[in-house]
ZAMAR-812966 format. One line per field, with one value per residue: x, y, z of N, C-alpha, C, O in turn; residue in three letters; residue number from 1. Coordinates in steps of 0.001 Angstrom, whole numbers, plus 500000, padded with zeros to 6 digits. Layout:
<timis>
nc1	X,...
nc2	Y,...
nc3	Z,...
cac1	X,...
cac2	Y,...
cac3	Z,...
cc1	X,...
cc2	Y,...
cc3	Z,...
oc1	X,...
oc2	Y,...
oc3	Z,...
res	ALA,...
n	NUM,...
</timis>
This chain:
<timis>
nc1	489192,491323,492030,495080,496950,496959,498061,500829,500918,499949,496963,494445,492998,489478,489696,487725,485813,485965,488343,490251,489592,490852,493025,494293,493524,495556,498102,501484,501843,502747,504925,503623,500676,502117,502657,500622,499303,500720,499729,497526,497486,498550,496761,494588,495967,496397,493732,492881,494526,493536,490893,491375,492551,490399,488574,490018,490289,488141,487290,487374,485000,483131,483123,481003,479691,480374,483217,484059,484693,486388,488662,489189,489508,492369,493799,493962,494844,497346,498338,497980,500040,502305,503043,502551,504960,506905,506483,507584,510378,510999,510602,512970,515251,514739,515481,518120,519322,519779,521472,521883,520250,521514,523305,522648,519757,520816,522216,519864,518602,520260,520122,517371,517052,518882,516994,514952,516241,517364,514328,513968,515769,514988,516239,515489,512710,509217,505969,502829,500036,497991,497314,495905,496602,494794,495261,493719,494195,493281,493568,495685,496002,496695,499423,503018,502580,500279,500915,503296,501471,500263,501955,503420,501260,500368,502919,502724,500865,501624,503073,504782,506784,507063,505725,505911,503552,503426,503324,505971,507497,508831,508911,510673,509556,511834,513331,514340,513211,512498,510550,508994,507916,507657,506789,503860,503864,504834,507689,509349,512204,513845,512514,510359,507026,503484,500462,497744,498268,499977,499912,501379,501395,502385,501050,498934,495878,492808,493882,496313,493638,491865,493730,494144,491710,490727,488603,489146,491276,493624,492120,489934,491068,492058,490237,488778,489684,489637,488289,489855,490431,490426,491106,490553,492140,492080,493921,494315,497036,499627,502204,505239,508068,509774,513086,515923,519248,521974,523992,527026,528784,530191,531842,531374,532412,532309,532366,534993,534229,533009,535047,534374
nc2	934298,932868,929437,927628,926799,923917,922122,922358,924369,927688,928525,930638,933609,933721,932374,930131,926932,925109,926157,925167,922159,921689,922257,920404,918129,918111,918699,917434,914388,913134,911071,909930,909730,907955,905644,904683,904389,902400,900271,900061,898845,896698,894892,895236,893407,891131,890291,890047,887558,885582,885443,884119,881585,880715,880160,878344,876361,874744,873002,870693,871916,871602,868644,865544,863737,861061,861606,863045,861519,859651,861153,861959,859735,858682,860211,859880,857054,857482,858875,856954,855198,856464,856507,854158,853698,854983,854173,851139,852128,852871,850802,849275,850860,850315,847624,847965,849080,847251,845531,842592,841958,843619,842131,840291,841798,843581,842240,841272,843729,844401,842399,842819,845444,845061,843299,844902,847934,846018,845813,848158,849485,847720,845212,842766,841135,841695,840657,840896,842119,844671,847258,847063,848335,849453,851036,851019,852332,852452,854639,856154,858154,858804,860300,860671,862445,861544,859145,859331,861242,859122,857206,859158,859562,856976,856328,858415,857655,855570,853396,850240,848879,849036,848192,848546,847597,846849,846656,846108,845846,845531,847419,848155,850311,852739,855264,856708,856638,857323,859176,859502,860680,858956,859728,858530,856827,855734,856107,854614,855075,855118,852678,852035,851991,850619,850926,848580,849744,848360,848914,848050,847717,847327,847729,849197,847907,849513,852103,852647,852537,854652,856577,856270,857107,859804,862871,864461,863215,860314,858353,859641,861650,859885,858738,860685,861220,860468,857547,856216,854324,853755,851357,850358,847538,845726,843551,840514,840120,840691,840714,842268,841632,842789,843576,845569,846104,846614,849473,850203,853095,855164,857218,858092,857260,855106,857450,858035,856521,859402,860507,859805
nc3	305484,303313,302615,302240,298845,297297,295344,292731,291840,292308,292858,291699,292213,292173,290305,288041,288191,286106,284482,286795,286800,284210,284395,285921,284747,282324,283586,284233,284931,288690,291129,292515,291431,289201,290145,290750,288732,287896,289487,288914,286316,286689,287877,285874,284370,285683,285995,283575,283474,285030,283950,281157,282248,283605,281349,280110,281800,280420,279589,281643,282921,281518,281443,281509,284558,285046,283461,285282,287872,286432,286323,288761,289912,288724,289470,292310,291988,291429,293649,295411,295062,295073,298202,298312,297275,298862,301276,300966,300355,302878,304596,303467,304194,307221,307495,306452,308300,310704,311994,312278,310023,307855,305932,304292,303493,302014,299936,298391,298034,295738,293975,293278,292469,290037,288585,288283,286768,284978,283532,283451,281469,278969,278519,280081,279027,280747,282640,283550,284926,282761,280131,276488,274071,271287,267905,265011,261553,259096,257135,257600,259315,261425,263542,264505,266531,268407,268961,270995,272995,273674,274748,276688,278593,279443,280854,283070,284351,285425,284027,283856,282247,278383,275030,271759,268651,265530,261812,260497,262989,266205,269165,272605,274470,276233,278693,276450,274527,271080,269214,266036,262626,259024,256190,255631,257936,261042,262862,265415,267406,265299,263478,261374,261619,260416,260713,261402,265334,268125,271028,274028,277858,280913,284292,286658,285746,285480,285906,283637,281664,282412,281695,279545,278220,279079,279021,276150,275280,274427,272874,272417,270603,268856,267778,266493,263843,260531,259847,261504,264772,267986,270653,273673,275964,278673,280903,283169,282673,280869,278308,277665,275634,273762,273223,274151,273480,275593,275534,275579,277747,275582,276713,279635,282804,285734,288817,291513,294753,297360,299530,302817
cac1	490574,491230,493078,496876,496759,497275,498371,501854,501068,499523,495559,494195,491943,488184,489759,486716,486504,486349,489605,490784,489999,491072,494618,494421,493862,496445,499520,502543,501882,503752,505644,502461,499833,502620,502153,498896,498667,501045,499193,496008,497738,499278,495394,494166,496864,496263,492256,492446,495044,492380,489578,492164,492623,489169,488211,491410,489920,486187,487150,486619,483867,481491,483099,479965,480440,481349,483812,485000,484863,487507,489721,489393,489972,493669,494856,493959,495530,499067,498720,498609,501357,503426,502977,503123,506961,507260,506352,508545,511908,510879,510901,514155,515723,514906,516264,519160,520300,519159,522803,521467,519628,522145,524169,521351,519161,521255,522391,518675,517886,520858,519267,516047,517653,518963,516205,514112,517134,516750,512972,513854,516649,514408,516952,514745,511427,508306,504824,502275,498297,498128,496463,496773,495718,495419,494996,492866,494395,493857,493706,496858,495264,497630,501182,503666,502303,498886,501514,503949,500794,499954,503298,503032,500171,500903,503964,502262,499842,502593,503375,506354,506894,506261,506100,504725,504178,503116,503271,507028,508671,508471,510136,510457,509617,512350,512940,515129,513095,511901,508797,508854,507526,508166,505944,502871,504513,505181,509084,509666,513651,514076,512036,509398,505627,503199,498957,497154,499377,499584,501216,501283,501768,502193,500549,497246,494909,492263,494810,495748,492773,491306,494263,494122,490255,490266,487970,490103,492782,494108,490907,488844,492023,492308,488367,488268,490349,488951,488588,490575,489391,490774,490343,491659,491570,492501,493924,495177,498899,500031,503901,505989,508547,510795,514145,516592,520685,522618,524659,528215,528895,531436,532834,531178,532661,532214,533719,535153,532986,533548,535545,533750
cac2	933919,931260,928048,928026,926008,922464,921599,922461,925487,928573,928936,932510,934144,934001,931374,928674,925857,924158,926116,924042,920826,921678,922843,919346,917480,918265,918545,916400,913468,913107,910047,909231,909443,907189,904869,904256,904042,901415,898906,899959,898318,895395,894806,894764,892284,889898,890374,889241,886402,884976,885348,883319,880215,880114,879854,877677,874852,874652,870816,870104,872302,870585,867392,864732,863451,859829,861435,863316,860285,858605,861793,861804,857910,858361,861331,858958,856068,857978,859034,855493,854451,857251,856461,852677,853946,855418,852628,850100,852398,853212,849051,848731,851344,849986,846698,848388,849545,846534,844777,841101,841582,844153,841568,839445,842578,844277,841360,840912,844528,844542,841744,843129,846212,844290,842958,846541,848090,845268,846124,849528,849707,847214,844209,842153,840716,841431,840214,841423,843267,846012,847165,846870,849991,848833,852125,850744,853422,852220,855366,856252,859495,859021,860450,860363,863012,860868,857588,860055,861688,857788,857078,860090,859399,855369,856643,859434,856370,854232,852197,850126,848432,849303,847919,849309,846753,847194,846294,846659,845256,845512,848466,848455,851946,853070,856928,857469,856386,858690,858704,860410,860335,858962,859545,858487,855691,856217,855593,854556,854834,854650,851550,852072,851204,850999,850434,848913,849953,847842,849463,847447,848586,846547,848553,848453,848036,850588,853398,853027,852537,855760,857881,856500,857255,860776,863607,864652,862211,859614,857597,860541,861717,858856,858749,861669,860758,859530,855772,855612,853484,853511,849972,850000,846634,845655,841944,840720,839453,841030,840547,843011,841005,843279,843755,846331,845733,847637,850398,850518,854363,855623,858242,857976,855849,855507,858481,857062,856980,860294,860478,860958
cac3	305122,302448,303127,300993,297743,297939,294095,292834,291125,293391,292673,291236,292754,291580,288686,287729,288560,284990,284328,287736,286485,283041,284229,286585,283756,281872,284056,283914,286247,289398,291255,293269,289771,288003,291229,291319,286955,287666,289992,287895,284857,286979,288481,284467,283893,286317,285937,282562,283127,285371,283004,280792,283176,283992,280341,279699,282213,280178,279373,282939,283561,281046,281291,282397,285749,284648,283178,286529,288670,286054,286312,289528,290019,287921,290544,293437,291868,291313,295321,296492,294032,295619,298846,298700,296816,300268,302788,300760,301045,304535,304827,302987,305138,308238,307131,306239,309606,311620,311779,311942,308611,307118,304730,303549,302782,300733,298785,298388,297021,294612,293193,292894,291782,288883,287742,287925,285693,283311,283215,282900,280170,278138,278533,280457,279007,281527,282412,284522,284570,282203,278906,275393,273109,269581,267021,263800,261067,257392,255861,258000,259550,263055,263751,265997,267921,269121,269670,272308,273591,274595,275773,278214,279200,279892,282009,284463,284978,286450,283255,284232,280803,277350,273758,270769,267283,264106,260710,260195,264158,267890,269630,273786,274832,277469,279018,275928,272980,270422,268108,264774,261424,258286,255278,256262,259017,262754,263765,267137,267581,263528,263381,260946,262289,259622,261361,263056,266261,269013,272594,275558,278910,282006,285264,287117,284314,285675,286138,282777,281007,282566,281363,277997,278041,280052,277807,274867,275903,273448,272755,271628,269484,267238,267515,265508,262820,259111,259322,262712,265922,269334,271268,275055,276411,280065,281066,284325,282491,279470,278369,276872,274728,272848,274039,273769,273785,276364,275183,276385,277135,274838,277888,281116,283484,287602,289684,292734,296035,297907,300946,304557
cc1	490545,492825,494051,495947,497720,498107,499955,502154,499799,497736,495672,493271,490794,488507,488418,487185,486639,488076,490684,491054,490701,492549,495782,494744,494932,498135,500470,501940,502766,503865,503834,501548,500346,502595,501014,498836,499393,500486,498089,496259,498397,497281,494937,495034,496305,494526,491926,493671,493738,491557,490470,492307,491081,488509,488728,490693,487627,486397,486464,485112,482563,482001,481828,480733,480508,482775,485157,485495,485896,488754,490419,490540,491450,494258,494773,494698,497183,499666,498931,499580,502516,503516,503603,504765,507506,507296,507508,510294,511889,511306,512525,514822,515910,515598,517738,520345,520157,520835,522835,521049,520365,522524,523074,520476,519500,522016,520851,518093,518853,520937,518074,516105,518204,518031,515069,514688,516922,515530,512742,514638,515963,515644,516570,513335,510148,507078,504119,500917,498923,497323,496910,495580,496000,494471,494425,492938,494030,493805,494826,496679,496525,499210,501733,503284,500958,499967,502894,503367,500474,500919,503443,501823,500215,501638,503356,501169,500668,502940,504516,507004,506112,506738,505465,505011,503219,503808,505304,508385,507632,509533,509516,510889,510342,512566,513343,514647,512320,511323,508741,507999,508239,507303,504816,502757,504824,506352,508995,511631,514116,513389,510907,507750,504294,501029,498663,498578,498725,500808,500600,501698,501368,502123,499129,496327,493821,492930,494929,495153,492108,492406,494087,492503,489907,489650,489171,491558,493235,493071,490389,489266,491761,490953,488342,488823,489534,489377,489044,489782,490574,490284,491132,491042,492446,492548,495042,496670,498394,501999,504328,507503,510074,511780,514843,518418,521059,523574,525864,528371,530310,532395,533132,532115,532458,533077,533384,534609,533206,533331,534144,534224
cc2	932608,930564,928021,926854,925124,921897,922444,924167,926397,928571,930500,932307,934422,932952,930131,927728,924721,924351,925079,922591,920901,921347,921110,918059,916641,918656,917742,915513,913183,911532,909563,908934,908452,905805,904086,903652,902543,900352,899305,898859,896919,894409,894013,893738,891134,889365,889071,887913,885365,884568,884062,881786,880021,879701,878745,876167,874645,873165,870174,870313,871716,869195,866441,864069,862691,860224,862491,862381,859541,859685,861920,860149,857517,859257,860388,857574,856137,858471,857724,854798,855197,856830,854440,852514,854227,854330,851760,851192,852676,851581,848481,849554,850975,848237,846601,848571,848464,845466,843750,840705,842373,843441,840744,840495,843032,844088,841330,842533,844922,843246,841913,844234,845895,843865,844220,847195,847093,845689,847246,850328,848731,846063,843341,842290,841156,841237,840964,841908,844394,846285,847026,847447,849502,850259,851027,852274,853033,853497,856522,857927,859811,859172,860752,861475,862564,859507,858345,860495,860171,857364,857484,859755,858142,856091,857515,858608,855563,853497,851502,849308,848445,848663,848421,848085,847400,846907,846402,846182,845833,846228,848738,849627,852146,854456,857250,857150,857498,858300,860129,860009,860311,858801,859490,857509,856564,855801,855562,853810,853798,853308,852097,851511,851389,850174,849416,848472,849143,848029,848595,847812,848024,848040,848169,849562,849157,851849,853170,852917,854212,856961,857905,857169,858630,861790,864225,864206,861389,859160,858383,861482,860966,858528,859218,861837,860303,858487,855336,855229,853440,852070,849649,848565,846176,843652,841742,839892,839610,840895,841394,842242,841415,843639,845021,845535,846934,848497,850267,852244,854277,856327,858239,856852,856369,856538,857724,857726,858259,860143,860703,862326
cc3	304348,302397,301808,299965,297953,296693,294277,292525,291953,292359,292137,291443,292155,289991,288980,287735,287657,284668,285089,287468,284892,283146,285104,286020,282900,282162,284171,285719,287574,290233,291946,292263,289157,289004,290847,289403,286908,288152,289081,286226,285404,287234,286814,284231,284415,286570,284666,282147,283827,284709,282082,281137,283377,282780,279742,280352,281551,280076,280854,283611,283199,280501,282038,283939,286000,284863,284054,287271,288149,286295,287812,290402,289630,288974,292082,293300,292037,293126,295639,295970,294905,297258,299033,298186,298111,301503,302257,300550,302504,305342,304739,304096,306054,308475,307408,307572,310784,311238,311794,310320,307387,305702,303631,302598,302140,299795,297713,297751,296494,293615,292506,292117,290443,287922,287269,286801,284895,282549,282722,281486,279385,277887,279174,279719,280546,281564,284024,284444,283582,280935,277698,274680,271593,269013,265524,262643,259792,256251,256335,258381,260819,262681,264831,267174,268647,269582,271036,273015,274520,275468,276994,278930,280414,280836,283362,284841,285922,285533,283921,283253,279869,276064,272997,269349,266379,263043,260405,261873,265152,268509,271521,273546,276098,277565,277821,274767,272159,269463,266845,263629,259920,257175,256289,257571,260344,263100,264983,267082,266161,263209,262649,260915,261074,260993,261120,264252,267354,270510,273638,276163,279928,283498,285979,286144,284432,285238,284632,281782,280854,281925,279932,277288,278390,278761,276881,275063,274403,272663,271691,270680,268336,267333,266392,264608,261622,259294,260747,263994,267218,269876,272659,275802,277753,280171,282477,283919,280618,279460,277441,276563,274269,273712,273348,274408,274143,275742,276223,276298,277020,275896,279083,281567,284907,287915,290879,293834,296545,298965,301876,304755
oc1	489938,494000,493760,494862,498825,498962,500345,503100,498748,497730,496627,492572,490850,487811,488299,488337,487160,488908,491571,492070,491090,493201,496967,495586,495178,499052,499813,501766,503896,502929,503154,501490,499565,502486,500809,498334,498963,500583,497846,495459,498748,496927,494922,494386,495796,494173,491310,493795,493126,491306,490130,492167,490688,487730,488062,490560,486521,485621,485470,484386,481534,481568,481701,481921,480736,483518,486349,486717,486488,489860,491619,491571,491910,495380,495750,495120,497984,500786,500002,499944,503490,504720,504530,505564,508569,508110,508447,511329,512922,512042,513129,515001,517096,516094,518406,521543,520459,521015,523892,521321,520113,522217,522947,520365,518725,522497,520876,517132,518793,521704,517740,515391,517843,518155,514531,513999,516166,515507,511862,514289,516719,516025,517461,512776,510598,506578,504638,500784,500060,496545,498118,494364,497042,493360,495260,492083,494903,493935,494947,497230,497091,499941,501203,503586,500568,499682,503250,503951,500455,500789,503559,501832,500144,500965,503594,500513,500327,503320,505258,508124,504925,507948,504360,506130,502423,505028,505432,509616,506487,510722,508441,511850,509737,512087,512827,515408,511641,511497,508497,507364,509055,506931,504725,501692,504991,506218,508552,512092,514469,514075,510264,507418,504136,500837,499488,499418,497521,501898,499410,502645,500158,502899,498456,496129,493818,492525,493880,495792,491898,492002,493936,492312,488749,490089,490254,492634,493121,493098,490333,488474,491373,490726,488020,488547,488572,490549,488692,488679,491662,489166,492092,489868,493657,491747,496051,497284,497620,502782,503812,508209,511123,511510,514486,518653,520815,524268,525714,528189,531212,533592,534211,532481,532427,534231,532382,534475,534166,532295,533204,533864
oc2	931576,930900,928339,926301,925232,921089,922984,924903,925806,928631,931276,931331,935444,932849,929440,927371,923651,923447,924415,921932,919797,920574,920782,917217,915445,918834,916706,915850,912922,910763,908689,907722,907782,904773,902877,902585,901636,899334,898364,898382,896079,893399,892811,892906,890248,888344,888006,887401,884534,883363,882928,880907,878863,878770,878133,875133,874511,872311,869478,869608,871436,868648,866658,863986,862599,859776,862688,862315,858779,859173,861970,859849,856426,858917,860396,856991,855331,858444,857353,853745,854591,856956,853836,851633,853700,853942,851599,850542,852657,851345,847691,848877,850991,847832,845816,848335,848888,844830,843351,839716,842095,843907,840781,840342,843225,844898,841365,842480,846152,843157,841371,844271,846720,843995,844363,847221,847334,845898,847576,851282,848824,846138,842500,843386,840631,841581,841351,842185,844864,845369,846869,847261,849268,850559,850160,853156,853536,853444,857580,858799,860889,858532,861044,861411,863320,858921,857586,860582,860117,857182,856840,859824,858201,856552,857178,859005,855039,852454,852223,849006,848123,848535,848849,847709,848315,846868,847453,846201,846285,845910,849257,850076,851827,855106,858339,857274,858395,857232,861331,858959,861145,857635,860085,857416,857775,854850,856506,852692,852634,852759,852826,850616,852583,849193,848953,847572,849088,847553,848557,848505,848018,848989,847145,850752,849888,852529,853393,853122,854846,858100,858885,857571,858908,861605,864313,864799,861999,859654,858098,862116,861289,857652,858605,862961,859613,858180,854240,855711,852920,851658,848884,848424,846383,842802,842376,839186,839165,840980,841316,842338,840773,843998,845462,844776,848003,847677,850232,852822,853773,856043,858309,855855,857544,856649,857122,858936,858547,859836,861479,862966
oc3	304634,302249,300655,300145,298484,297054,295313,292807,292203,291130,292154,291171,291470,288981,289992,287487,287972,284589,284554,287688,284511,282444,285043,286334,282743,281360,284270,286890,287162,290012,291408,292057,288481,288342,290736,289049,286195,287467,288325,285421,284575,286626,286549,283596,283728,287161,284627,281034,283155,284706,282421,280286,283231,282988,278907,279697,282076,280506,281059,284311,283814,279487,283243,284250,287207,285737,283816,287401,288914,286465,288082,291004,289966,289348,292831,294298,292510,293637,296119,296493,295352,297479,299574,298502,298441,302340,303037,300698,303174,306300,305465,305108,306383,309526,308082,307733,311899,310200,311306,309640,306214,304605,302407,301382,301204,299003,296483,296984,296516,292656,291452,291115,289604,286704,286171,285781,283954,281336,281928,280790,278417,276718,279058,279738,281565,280493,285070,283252,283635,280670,277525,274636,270981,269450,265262,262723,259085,255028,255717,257709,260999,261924,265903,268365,269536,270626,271938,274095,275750,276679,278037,280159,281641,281758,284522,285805,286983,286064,284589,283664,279922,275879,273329,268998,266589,263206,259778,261850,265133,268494,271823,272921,277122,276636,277572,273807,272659,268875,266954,263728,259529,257044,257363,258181,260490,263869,265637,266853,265973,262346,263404,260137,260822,261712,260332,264228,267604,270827,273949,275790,280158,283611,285864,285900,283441,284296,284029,280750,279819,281692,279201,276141,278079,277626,277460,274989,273340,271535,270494,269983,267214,266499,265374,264187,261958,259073,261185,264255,266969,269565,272754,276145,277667,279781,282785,284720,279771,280407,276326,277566,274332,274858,272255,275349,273583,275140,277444,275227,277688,275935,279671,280943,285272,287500,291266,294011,295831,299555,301705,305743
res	UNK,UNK,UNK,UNK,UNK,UNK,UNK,UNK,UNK,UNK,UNK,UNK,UNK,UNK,UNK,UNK,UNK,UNK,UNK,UNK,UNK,UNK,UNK,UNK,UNK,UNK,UNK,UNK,UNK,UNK,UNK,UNK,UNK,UNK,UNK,UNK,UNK,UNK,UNK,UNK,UNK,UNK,UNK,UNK,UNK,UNK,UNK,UNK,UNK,UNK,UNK,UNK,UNK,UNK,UNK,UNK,UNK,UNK,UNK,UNK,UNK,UNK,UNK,UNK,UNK,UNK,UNK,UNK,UNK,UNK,UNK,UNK,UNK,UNK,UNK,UNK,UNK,UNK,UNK,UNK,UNK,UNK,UNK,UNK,UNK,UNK,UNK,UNK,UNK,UNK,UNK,UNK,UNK,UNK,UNK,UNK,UNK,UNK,UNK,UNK,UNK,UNK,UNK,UNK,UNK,UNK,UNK,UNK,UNK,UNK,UNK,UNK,UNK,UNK,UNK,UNK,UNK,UNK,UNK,UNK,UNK,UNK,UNK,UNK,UNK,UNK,UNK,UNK,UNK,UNK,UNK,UNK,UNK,UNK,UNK,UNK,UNK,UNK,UNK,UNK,UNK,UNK,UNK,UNK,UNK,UNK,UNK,UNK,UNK,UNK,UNK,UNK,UNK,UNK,UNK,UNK,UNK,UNK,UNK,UNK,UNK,UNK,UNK,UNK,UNK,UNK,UNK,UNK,UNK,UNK,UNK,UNK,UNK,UNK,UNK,UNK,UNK,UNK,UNK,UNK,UNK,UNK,UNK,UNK,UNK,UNK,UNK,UNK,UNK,UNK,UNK,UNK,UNK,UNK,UNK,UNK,UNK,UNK,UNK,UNK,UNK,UNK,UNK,UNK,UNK,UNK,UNK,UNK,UNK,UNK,UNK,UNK,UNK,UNK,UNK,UNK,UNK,UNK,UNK,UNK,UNK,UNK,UNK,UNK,UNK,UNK,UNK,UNK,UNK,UNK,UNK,UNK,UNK,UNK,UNK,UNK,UNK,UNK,UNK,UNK,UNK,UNK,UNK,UNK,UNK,UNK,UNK,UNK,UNK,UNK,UNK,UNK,UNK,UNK,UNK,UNK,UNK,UNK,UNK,UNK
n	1,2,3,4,5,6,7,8,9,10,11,12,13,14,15,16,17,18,19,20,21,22,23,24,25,26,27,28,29,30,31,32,33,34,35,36,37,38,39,40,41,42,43,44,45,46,47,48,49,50,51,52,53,54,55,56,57,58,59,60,61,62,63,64,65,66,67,68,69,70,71,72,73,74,75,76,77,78,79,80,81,82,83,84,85,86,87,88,89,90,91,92,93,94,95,96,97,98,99,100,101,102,103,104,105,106,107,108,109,110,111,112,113,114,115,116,117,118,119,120,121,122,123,124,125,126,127,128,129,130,131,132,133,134,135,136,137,138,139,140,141,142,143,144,145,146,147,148,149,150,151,152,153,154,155,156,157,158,159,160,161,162,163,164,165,166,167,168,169,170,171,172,173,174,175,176,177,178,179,180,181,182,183,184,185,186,187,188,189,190,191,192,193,194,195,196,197,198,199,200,201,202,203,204,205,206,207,208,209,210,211,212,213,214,215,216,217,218,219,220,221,222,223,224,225,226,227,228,229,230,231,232,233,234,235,236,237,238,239,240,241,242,243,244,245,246,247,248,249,250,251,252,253,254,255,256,257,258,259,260
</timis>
């Protein structure tokens, strides 16, 4: 006695078994076949995004291992920055609620607050450790996208004041300034910068030295330039100078506290 037929379509009796796979072949696929074709094609997807990323990080893989130890050395520097941000509101806080020291303290950090905002809208002058990146261009090879790549860079270091000079003025870099080109010149917030560039950047001078230095980072950018020279130099008190004038806003104004 022979066992029923298992497929959709009834077997024949004494049919071959090439015809079998032939007829197997070629049948319309069903919900379970279109199943399976589908993770098979999600599988290939995500196979060769992998392959992708792993190819994607080769900078690191055959970076020398100097030049791990400094990459390393800039991700450890930005943890204890974050953290010591943490202990000192954890400080202020507890200040805060301590009803003897209430009035004093928080005269005392809307003072300090003041002077940070100055530092930060570029209306205060500041001094402090930090470096000073001078670009050497004379055959004017660099544009504004190697002097914003530095910028960024400076900032996810911890910069906490910036200036940039050159041939043409002195422009403090705050969150809102913008870096373009003009001819063969570098604008920083329409200010025309003509080489050799000189950015300062008050922070701890290690931290960023190593970002401006990390393998195909800024450094080894304007390295590879015709004629152009990178020069990062580290000092424990550099001063950033240039000021900016406060903007009245045209619209905004305070909304009032909200209720309890």
């Amino acid at each position: 006695m022979t066992d029923p037929p298992t497929s959709d379509q009834p077997a024949v009796a004494g049919e071959s078994l090439h015809r079998r796979l032939t007829r197997a072949l070629f049948a319309r696929p069903g919900p379970a076949q279109l199943g399976v074709a589908a993770l098979c094609g999600l599988l290939a997807f995500a196979l060769v995004t992998q392959v992708r990323t792993t190819a994607g990080s080769g900078t690191l893989a055959s970076a020398r291992p100097d030049d791990l130890v400094s990459i390393l050395a800039d991700l450890s520097g930005r943890a204890d920055r974050l953290r010591s941000q943490v202990a000192d509101l954890q400080r202020s806080a507890a200040l805060l609620r301590n009803g003897s020291t209430r009035d004093s303290a928080a005269l005392a950090q809307a003072r300090a607050r003041a002077q940070t905002l100055g530092i930060l809208t570029g209306t205060l002058a500041a001094r402090g450790p930090g470096v000073v990146l001078t670009i050497e261009d004379p055959r004017l090879q660099i544009h504004s996208d190697v002097v914003l790549n530095a910028i960024e860079e400076l900032r996810d270091a911890g910069a906490e004041a910036m200036q940039i000079a050159g041939t043409g003025g002195a422009v403090r870099v705050i969150t809102s300034t913008s870096v373009g080109d003009l001819g063969s010149r570098v604008t920083v917030d329409g200010v025309a910068l003509t080489a050799p560039l000189r950015l300062v950047a008050i922070g701890d001078p290690r931290t960023l030295a190593t970002a401006l230095g990390i393998p195909g980072g800024v450094v080894d950018t304007v390295d590879a330039a015709a004629g152009a020279h990178a020069i990062v130099t580290t000092s424990p008190s550099v001063t950033v100078a240039a000021l900016r004038a406060l903007a009245k806003p045209r619209y905004a104004s305070p909304a009032p506290a909200p209720t309890p």
